[in-house]
N, C-alpha and C positions, 0 to 999 in steps of 0.2 A: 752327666750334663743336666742340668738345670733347668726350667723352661725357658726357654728361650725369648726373646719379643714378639709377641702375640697380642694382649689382650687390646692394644689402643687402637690396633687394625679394624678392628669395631666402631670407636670413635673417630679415625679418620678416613674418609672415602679415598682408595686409592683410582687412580686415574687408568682407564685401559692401557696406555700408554706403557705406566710405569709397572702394571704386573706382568705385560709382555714383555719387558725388561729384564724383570726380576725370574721370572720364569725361564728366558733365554741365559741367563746364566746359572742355573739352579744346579746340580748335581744326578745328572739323570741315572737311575739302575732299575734292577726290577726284583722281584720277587722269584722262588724258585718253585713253588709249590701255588696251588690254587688258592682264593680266598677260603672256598669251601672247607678243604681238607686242613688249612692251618686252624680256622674256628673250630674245626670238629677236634685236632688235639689242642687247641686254648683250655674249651669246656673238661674237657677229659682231668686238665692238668688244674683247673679251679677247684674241681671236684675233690681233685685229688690235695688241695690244701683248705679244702675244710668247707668250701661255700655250698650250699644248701641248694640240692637239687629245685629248690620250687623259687628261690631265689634266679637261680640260673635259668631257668624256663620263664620266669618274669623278664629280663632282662633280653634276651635272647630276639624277641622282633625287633629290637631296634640295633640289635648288630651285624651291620651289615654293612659292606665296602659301598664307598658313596668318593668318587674319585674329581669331584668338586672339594673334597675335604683335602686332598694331596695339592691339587693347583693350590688350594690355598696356602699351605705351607710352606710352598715353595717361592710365593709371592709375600715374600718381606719386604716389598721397597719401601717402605715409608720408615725403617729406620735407617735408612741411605741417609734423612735428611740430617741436618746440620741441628745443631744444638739450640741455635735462635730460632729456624725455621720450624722445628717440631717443640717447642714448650711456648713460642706464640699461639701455634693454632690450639694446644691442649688446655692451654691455662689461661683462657680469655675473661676480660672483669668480669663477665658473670659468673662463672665456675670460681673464681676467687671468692667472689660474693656468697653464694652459696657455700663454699666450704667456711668460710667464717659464719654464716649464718649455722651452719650443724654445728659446728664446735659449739658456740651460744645454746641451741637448743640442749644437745645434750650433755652440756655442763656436766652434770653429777656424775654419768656416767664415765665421760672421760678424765673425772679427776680419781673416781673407784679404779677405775682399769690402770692409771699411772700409777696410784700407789700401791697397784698388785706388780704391775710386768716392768714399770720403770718406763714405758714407752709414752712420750707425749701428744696430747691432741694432733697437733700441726702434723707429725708422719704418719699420724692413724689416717688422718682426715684428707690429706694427700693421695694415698694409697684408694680413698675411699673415693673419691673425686675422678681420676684417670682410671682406674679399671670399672667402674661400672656407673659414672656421673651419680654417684652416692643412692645407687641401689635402683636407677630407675631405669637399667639397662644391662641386666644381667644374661640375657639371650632368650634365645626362647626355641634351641635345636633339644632336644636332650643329648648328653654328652656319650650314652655308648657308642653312636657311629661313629664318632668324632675316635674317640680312643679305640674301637675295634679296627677302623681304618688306619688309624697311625700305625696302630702296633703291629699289622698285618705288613702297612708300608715299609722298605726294604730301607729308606732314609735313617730313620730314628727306633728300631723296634723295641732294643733293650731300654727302652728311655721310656718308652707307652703301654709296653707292656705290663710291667708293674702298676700303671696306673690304671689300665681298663683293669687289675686286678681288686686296684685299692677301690677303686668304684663299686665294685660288687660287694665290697666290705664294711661300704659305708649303710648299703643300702639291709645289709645282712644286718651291721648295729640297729639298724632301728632311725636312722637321723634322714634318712628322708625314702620314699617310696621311688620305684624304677620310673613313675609318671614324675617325680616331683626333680628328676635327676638332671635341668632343664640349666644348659648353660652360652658359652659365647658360642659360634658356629662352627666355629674350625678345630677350635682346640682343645674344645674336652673340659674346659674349667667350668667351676663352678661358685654359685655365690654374689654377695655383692666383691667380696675381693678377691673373685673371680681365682679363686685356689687352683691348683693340681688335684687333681682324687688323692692324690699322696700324701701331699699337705695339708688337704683336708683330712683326710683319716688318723695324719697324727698329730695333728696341732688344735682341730674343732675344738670348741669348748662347751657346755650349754650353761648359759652366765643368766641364763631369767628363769631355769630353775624350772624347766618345762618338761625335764626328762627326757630332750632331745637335741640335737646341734645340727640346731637349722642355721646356717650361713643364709639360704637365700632368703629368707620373711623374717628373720631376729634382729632386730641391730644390735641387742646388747650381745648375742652368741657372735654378731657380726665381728665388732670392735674387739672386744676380749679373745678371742681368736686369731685376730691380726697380730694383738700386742704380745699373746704367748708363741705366736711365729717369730715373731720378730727376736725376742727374748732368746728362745731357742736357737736362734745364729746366732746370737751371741752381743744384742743389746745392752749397750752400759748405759746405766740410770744414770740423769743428769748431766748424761757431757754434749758436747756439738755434733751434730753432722756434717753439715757445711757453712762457709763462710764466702761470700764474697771478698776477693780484694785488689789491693794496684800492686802495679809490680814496677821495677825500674827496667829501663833498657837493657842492662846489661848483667842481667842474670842470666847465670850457669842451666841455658834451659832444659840441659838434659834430666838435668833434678826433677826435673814437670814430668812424673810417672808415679800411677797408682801405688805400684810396687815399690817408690820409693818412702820409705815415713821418717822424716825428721824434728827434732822438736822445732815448736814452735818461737824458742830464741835464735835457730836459725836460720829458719824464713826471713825475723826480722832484721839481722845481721845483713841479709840479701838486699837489705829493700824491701822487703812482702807489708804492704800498712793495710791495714780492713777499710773496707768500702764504706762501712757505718760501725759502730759500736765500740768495742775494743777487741784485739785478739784474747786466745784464751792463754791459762797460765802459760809460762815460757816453757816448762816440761812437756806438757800435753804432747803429744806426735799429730804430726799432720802430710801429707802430702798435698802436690802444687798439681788443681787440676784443670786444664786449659783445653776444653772441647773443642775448640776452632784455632786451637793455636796460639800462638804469642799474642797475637792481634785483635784476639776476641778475649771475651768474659776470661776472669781467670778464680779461683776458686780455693780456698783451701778445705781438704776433704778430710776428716777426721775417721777414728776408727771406725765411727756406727755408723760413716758412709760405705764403708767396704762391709757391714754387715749389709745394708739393702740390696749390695748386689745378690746377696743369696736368694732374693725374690725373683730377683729377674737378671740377667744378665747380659741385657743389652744399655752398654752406657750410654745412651743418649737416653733413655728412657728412664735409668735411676736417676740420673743425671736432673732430670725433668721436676721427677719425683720429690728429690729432695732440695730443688730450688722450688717448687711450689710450696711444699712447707716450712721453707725459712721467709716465705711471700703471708703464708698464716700465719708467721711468727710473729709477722710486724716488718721482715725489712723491704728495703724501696725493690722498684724493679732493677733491673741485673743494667749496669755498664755496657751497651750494646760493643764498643770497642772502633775498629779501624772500619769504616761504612764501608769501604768495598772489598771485605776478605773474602778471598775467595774458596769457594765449593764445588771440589771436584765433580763431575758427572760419574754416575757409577761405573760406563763402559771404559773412561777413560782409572778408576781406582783400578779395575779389572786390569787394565794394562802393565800398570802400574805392581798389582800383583804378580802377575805372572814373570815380568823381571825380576822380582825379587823370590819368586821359585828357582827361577833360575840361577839366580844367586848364592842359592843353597839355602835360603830360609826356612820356614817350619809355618806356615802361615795357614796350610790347608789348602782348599780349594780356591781358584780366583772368583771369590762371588760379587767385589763391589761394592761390600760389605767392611768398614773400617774398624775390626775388632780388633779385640787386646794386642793379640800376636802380630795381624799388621801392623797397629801400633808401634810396637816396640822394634818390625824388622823397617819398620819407618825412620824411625829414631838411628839406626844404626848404621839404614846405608844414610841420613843427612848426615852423620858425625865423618863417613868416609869421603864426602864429595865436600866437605866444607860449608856446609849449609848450617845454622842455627837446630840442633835436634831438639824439635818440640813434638817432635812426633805425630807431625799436623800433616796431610798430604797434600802435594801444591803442584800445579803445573811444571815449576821452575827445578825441583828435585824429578820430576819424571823425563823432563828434558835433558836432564844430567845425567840420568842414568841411561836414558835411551842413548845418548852420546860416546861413555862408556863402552856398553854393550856393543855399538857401531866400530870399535876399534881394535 
């Protein structure tokens, strides 16, 4: 697993309300050992691949279980929200402004970086804008507690463990000191874009030639580091990521799935026309991507859209990402769509999940939470009750199934 949605938790205040929400439906377990005695075989096992005793004794006061770091984790709601709701409050005229004012300044830079990695200003500068409001907010916790407490945490260990590893390895290269290791509060990243120690340790770059791979004070180690992450999933030079466009009524909505990619001669065969511009060649593959459904914004997502998920993998927040930078590309703001679509509350998604556990699905836990998997056992039971599968969740498909279920 990937990191997960974290870094905008930063950038937007969640409401008490909604972390006792999100906490009340979290995944409770525990640990089987003390923190103590797991740190003491962590260190044992660092040692034992290679990191340097005066390294690990550097390092070491600041690893320590801090169980404000676990609430935190456990309080996601702010990707509960909806697609218009969460890329309004992140992508406000001034952060557009400013992300067009960076591209401007550093021109040169971003035109050297594209014709190394193939990656454009507009998803550099996007990336750069939502994880860290372009470097003027990169935290200010240091990151060992943040990754000794994950990795200790019983939720995600094999996921944080390696990375309180790769932190110690960054600090052993040489690229920044245990004091300088100083990132968002909860989760361990680092940088202006806000990396994984993991990602950081294999993707850094040092682009100004300082003999170091400073992410958090370089912008040019900054930018050139994004664009070789990016590359490294697997970035195609010069194609689209996303597109705005209209659809007709009476499209096959099941097609509207990441996982499906079709060319784009038969989008247009569908009806699929672009919201501005022109579509791209009729070959190109694309899929039809509809964050709120029929009724809202609709999208066509190209392949180096499904490479951003490798950043992160909560879709409303690539989602964000890469309508922000098709917004520094130059196109207009997004087709708000049907003004009163509706957004389920999380307790009732939860309900909603839990029928479709029931149903034999594969969905995980009921968090509330409208990921892939929901997604698509969304999509399956509307195809069985006769509803339109966009794979959107709706009061009127939970009514159906609670109806079902009643018989």
């Amino acid at each position: 697993m990937r990191r997960t949605a974290r870094t905008a938790l930063r950038l937007v205040s969640l409401s008490l309300g909604m972390m006792l929400s999100a906490q009340a439906l979290a995944v409770t377990c525990q640990s089987d050992v003390s923190f103590d005695r797991w740190l003491e075989d962590f260190k044992k096992e660092a040692l034992a691949n290679g990191i340097k005793p005066q390294v690990l004794a550097a390092a070491s006061p600041y690893m320590k279980f801090e169980q404000r770091i676990v609430h935190r984790d456990r309080a996601q709601g702010v990707f509960n929200q909806s697609f218009l709701k969460f890329s309004d409050r992140l992508i406000p005229a001034s952060r557009l402004q400013r992300g067009q004012a960076q591209i401007s300044s550093h021109a040169a830079l971003f035109a050297k970086v594209e014709k190394e990695f193939g990656v454009p200003a507009p998803i550099l500068t996007a990336f750069w804008g939502l994880e860290s409001d372009f470097g003027t907010n990169t935290g200010n916790s240091n990151v060992f507690g943040a990754l000794a407490t994950l990795a200790y945490d019983c939720r995600r260990p094999d996921y944080f463990r390696p990375q309180l590893m790769d932190a110690l390895r960054i600090v052993q290269r040489g690229d920044l000191t245990v004091d300088e290791m100083m990132g968002g509060d909860w989760a361990g990243e680092l940088g202006a874009m806000q990396f994984t120690a993991s990602d950081y340790y294999k993707n850094a770059l040092d682009y100004d030639g300082d003999g170091k791979r400073n992410l958090v004070k370089s912008t040019p180690d900054t930018v050139a580091s994004a664009a070789n992450f990016l590359k490294n999933l697997g970035w195609k030079r010069g194609e689209p990521w996303l597109q705005e466009v209209r659809l007709t009524k009476d499209l096959p909505w099941d097609q509207a799935d990441l996982t499906i990619q079709l060319p784009v001669s038969q989008w247009k065969a569908w009806g699929v026309k672009p919201a501005y511009g022109a579509l791209p060649a009729d070959a190109m593959k694309a899929s039809l991507l509809l964050p709120m459904g029929r009724k809202g914004p609709a999208f066509l997502a190209y392949e180096n859209f499904q490479v951003l998920q490798g950043w992160n993998n909560s879709m409303v927040y690539v989602t964000t990402v890469a309508y922000f930078a098709t917004r520094l590309a130059g196109a207009p703001p997004v087709h708000r769509g049907d003004p009163d679509i509706e957004v389920m509350q999380p307790n009732d998604v939860s309900e909603l999940q839990r029928i479709l556990l029931r149903m034999g699905e594969d969905i995980g836990e009921p968090d509330g939470k409208v990921g892939a998997k929901t997604r698509a056992a969304i999509k399956r039971a509307q195809l069985k009750v006769g509803l339109p599968a966009d794979s959107y969740p709706t009061t009127e498909l939970l009514q159906k199934l609670r109806a079902s279920a009643s018989r």
